[in-house]
C-alpha positions as CSV (number, residue, x, y, z in Angstrom):
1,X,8.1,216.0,46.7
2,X,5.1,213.8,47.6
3,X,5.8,211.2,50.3
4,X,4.2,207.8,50.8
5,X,1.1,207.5,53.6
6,X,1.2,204.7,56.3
7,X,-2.6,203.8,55.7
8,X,-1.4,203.3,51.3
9,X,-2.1,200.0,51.2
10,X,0.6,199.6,48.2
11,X,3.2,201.3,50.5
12,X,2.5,199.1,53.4
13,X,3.3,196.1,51.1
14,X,6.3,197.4,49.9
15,X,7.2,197.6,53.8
16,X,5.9,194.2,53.8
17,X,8.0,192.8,51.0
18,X,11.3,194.7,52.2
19,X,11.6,193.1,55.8
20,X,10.6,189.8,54.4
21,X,13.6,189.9,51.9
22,X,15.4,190.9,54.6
23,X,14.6,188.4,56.9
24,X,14.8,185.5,54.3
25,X,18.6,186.6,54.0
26,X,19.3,186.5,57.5
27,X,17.4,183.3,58.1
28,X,16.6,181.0,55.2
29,X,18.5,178.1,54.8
30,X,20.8,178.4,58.1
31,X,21.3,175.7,60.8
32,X,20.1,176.1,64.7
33,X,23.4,175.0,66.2
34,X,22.9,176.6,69.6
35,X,20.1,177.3,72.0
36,X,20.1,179.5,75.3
37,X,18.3,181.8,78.0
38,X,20.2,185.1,77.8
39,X,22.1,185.0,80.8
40,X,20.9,186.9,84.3
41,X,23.6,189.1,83.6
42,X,23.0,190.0,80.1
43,X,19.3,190.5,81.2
44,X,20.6,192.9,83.9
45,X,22.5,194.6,81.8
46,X,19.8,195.4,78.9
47,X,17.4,196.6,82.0
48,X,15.1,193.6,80.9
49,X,12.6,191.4,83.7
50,X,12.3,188.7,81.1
51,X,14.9,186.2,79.6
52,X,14.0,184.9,76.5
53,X,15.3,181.6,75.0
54,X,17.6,182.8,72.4
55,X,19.3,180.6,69.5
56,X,22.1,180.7,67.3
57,X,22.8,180.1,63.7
58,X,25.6,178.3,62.1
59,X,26.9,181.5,60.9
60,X,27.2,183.0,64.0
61,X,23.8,185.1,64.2
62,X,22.0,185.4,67.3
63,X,18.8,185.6,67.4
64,X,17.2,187.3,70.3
65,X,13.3,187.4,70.9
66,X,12.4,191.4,71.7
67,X,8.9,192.7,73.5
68,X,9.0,195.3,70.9
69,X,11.3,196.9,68.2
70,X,12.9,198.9,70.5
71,X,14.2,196.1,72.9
72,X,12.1,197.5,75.4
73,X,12.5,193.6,77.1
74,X,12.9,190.1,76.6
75,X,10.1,188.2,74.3
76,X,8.5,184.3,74.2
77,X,8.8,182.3,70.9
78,X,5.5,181.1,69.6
79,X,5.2,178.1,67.2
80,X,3.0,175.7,65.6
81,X,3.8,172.1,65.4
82,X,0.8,168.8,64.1
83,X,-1.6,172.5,64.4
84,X,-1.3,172.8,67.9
85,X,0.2,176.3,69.3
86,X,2.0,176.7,71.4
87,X,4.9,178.7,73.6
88,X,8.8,178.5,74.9
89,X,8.3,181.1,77.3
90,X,10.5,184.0,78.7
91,X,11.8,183.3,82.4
């Protein structure tokens, strides 16, 4: 069986396509109803330095920004608004 390489540009956009289907399901067309830090608590108990502003959707998904894929620690949100950048940071 031949297998897919990383550097095939075609597989890497089928990678692409997947996780963005993906996250359109989890996140197109929901409500922000809730907004929060993680708690110290929670942060202690993930082994994380960082709390990072976390929000809610309206069908009860959190969403929880992550330094890596591995929830190695708490991440900032970035965002652009009128084309300025910038940050809601971790504390």
């Amino acid at each position: 069986m031949k297998f897919p390489k990383e550097n095939d540009p075609k597989f890497r956009e089928k990678i692409v396509q997947y996780w963005e289907y993906e996250a359109s399901k989890t996140l197109l067309g929901k409500r922000i109803v809730k907004v929060e830090y993680i708690s110290e608590k929670e942060c202690e108990e993930n082994m994380w330095s960082s709390r990072p502003l976390c929000f809610q959707l309206e069908d009860g998904t959190w969403i929880v920004p992550q330094r890596d894929d591995e929830g190695n620690d708490g991440g900032a949100l970035g965002y652009t608004k009128n084309n300025k950048f910038d940050v809601l940071p971790v504390i």
